[in-house]
N, C-alpha and C positions, 0 to 999 in steps of 0.2 A: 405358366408357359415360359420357355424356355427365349432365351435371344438365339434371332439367326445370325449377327455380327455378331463378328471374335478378330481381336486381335492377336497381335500374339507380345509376348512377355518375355524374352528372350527366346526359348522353344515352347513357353506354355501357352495354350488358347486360352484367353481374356473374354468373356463376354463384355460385350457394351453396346450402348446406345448407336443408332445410325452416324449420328453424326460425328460423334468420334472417332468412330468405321471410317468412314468417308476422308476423314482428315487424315489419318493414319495410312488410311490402302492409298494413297494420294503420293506419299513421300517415301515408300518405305520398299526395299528389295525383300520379295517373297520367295526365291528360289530356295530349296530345298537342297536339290543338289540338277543339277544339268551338265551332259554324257553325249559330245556330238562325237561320231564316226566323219572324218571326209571321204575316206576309200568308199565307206558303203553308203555313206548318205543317211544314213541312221543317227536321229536325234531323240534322244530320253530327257524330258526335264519333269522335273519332279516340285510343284507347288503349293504353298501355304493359298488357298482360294479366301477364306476370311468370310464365308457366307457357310452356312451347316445349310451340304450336301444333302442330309439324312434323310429326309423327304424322298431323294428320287431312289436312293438306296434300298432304305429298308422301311416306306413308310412313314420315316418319322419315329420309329423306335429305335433304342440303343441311342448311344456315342454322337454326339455332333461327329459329321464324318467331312473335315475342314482340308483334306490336302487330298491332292490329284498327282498321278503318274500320266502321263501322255506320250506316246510312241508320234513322233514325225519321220515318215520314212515314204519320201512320192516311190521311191526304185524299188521299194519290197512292199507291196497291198498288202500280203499276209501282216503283215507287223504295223503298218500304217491306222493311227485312229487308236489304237490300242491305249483303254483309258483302266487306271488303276484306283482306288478310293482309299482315304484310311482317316480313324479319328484323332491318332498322334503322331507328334513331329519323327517318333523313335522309328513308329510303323513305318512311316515313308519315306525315311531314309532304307530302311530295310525292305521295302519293298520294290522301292528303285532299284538298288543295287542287285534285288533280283531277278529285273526284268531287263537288265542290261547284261547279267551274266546267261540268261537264257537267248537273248538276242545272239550274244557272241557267240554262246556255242552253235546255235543255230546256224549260224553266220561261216563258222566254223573257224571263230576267231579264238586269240586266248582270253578268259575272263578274268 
């Protein structure tokens, strides 16, 4: 059986014990990368979660799935809640910066 805490190791996920978990997610900035708009009120951040998602994802097969994309946006519901998953730190860099270039265009901003 696999751990559901992970740390991370500069960008790499760490498996370990709770309590390590705990100590760790305790002191440590998990940002990814975070993308606030003030004109539109549009915020993107992008986070290291530290618990395997992969459960709600895909069952529990595949990849610990350890980092989240999250749309905050009260002034655009379409884009509001808008949640992204991924199992590497490279993925969610890449996938933030694709949901903040899709925002913008949408937005009809430059990306």
């Amino acid at each position: 059986m696999r751990s559901r805490y992970y740390i991370l190791d500069g960008h790499t996920p760490v498996p370990v014990d709770v309590i390590t978990w705990g100590q760790w997610f305790a002191v440590t900035e998990r940002h990814v990368a975070d993308d606030a708009d003030e004109g539109t009120g549009v915020r993107v951040s992008t986070v290291f979660l530290g618990l395997d998602h992969s459960f709600r994802d895909t069952g529990g097969g595949g990849p610990p799935v350890l980092f989240e994309t999250l749309v905050f946006a009260d002034s655009h519901p379409e884009w509001d809640g808008r949640t992204e998953r991924y199992a590497t730190w490279n993925e969610a860099l890449a996938g933030h910066r694709a949901v903040v270039a899709e925002i913008r265009a949408a937005l009809g901003e430059r990306a």
